[in-house]
C-alpha positions as CSV (number, residue, x, y, z in Angstrom):
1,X,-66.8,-47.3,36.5
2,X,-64.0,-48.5,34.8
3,X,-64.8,-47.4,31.4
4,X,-64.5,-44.0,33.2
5,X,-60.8,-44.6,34.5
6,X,-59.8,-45.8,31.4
7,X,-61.1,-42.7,29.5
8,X,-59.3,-40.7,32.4
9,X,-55.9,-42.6,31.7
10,X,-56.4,-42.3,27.8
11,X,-57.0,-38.5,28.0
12,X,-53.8,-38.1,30.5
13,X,-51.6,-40.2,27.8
14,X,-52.8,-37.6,25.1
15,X,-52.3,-34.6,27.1
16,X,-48.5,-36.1,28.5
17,X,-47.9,-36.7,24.5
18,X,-48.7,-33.6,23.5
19,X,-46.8,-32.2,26.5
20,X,-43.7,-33.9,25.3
21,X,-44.5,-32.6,21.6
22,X,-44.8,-28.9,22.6
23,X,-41.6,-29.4,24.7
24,X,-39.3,-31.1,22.0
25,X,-40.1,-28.3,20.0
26,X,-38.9,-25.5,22.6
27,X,-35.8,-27.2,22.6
28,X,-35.3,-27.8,19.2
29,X,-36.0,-23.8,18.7
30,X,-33.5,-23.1,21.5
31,X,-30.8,-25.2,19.8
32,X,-31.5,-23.4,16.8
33,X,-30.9,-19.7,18.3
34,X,-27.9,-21.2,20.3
35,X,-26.5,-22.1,17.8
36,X,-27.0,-18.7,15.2
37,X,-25.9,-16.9,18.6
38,X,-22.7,-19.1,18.4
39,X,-22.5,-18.5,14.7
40,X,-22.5,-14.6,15.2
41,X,-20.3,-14.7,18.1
42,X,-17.8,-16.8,15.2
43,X,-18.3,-14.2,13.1
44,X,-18.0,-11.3,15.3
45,X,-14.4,-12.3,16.4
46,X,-13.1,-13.0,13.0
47,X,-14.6,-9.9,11.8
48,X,-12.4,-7.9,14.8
49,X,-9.1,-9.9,14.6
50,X,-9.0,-9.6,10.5
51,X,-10.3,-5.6,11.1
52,X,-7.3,-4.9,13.5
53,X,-5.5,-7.5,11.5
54,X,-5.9,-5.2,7.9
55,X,-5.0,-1.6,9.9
56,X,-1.9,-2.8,11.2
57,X,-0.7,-3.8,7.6
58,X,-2.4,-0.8,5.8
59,X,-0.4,1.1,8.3
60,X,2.9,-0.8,7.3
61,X,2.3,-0.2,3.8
62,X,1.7,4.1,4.7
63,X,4.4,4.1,6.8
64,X,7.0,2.5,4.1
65,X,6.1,4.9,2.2
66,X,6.6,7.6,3.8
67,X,9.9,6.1,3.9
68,X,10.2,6.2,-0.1
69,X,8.6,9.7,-0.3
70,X,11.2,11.0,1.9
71,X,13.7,9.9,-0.3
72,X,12.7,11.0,-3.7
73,X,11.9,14.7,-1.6
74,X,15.9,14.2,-0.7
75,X,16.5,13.8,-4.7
76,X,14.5,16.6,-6.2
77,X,16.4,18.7,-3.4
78,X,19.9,17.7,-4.2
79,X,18.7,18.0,-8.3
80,X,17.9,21.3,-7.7
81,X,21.4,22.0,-5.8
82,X,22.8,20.6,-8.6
83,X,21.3,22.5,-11.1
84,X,22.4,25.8,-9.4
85,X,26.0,24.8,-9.3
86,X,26.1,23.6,-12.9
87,X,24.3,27.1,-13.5
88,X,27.6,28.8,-12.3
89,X,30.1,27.0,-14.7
90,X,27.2,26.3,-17.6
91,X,24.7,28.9,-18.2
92,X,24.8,28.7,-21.2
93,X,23.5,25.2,-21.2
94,X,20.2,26.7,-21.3
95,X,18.2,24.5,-22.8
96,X,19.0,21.2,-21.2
97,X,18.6,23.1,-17.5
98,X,15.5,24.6,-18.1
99,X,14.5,20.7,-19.3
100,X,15.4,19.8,-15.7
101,X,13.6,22.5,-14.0
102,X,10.9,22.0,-15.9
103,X,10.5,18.1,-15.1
104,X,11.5,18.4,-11.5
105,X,8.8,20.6,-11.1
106,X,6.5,18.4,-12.8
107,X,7.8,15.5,-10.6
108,X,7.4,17.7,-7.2
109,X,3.8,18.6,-8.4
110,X,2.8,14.4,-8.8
111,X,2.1,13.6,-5.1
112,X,0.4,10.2,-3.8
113,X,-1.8,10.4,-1.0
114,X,-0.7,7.4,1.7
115,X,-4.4,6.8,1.6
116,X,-4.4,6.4,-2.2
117,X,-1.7,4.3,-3.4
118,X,-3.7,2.8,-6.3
119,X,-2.1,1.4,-9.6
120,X,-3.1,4.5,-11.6
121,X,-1.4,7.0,-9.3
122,X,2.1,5.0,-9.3
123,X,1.6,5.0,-12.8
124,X,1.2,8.9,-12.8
125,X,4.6,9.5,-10.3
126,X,6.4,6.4,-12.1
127,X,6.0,8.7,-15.0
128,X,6.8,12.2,-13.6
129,X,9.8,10.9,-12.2
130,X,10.9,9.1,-15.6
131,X,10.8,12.1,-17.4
132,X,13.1,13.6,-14.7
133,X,15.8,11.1,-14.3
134,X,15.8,11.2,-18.5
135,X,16.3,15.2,-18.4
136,X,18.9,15.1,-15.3
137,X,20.8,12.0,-17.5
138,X,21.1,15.1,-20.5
139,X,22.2,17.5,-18.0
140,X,24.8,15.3,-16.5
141,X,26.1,13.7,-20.0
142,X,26.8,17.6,-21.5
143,X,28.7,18.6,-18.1
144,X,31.4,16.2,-19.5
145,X,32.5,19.0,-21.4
146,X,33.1,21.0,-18.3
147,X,35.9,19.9,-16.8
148,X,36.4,22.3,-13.8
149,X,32.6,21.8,-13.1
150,X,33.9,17.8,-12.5
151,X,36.6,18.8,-10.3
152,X,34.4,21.6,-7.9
153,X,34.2,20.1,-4.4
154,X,30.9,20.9,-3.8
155,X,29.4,19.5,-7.5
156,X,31.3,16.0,-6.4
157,X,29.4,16.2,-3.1
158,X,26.4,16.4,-4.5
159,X,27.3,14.1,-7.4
160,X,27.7,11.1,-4.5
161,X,24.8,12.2,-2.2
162,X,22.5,12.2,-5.2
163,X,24.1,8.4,-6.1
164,X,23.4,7.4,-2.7
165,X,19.9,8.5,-2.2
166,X,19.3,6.8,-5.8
167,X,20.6,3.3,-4.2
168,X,18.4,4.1,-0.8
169,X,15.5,4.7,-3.0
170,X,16.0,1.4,-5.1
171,X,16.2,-0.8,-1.8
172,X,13.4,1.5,0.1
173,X,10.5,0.8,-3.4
174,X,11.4,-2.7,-3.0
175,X,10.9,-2.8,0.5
176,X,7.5,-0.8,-0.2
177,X,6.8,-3.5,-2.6
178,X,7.2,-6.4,-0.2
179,X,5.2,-4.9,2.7
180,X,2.3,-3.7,-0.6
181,X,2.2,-7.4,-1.6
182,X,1.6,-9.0,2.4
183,X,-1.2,-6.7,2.7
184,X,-2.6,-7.1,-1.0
185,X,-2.5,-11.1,-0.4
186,X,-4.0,-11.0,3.0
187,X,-7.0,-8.9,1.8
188,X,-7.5,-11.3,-1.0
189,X,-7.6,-14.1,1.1
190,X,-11.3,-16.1,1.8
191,X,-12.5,-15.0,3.9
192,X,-10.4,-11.8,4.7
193,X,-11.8,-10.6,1.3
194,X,-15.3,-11.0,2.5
195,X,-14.3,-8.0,5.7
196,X,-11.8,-6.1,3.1
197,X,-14.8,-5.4,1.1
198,X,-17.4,-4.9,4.1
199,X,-14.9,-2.2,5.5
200,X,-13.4,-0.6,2.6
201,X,-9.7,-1.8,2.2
202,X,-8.8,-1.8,-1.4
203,X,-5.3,-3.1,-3.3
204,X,-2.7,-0.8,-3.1
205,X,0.0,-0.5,-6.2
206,X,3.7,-1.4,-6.9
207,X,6.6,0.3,-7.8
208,X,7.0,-1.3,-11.3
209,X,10.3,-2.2,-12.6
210,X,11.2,0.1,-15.7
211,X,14.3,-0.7,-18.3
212,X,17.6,-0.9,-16.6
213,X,15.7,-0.4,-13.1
214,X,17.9,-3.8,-11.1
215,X,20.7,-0.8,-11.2
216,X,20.4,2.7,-9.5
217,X,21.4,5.5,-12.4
218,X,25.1,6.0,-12.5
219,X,25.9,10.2,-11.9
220,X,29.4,9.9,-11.8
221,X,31.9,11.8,-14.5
């Protein structure tokens, strides 16, 4: 008799061991997925925050330039205002206006998508707009010889609107290129880079500084 109680009691230990087995295991699998649920939640909200995060400084970086595309529109504007009043007292300048016409149409043609500012298209407008301001500085060094040309009310107008826009352009690239460089060094950052890639944001480019660039070109006569 009691050999059967005692194989009773040794077959409830093993099935209460077993029972505490089987449950240590449920919760070590429900700690587990606790914690990956935790994990992806983690992820989830740095994921939104560094998404909404990277629109509103891609949007900076658009909207400053718009800002600098505006300008240089204002220049090729006034270039070609000039270029009909120097036609007036200079026609026979030929030559050196039909340079100008020919590289502000050139320059006019070079547009940059807000949604592709990459290094090789600043390289492309840096360029066009080079080989304008070097044609305008030819036109502008031959009116010298024009002396009632210096003196016309209008041509002096537009000789100081065109140096103005030239300083707001100068202040309005470097102001591109600080709000280019927060976004550029945000996206870079781990583990912003990680998202940037995931959801497409790329570098954007910079104005680059050219020879003489720290001053805005001098039009006066």
């Amino acid at each position: 008799m009691n050999n059967q109680i005692d194989g009773r009691s040794s077959n409830y230990q093993q099935l209460d061991g077993r029972a505490k087995v089987k449950g240590s295991g449920c919760l070590g699998a429900g700690m587990i997925i606790g914690i990956l649920v935790v994990l992806f939640i983690i992820l989830g909200i740095m994921a939104y925050t560094s998404y909404n995060s990277m629109v509103t400084k891609e949007e900076a970086v658009k909207t400053q330039w718009a800002q600098v595309e505006n300008l240089f529109q204002r220049r090729n504007d006034l270039i070609g205002n000039i270029v009909e009043t120097v036609k007036g007292y200079a026609g026979h300048e030929n030559k050196t206006l039909v340079e100008v016409i020919e590289a502000r149409a050139k320059a006019t043609q070079v547009n940059i998508s807000a949604d592709n500012l990459n290094e090789k298209s600043f390289e492309q407008f840096q360029g066009a707009q080079g080989n304008l301001n070097s044609s305008l500085s030819r036109l502008l060094v031959s009116m010298e010889a024009y002396p009632n040309l210096k003196a016309d009310a209008q041509f002096m107008n537009l000789q100081q609107q065109l140096e103005t826009t030239e300083n707001q352009i100068a202040v309005e690239r470097g102001n591109f290129n600080k709000v280019a460089q927060d976004y550029n060094t945000y996206i870079r950052k781990f583990p912003k880079n990680i998202f940037a890639g995931l959801f497409g944001f790329e570098a954007k480019g910079y104005f680059k500084a050219e020879e003489g660039a720290d001053k805005a070109p001098k039009v006066k006569f």
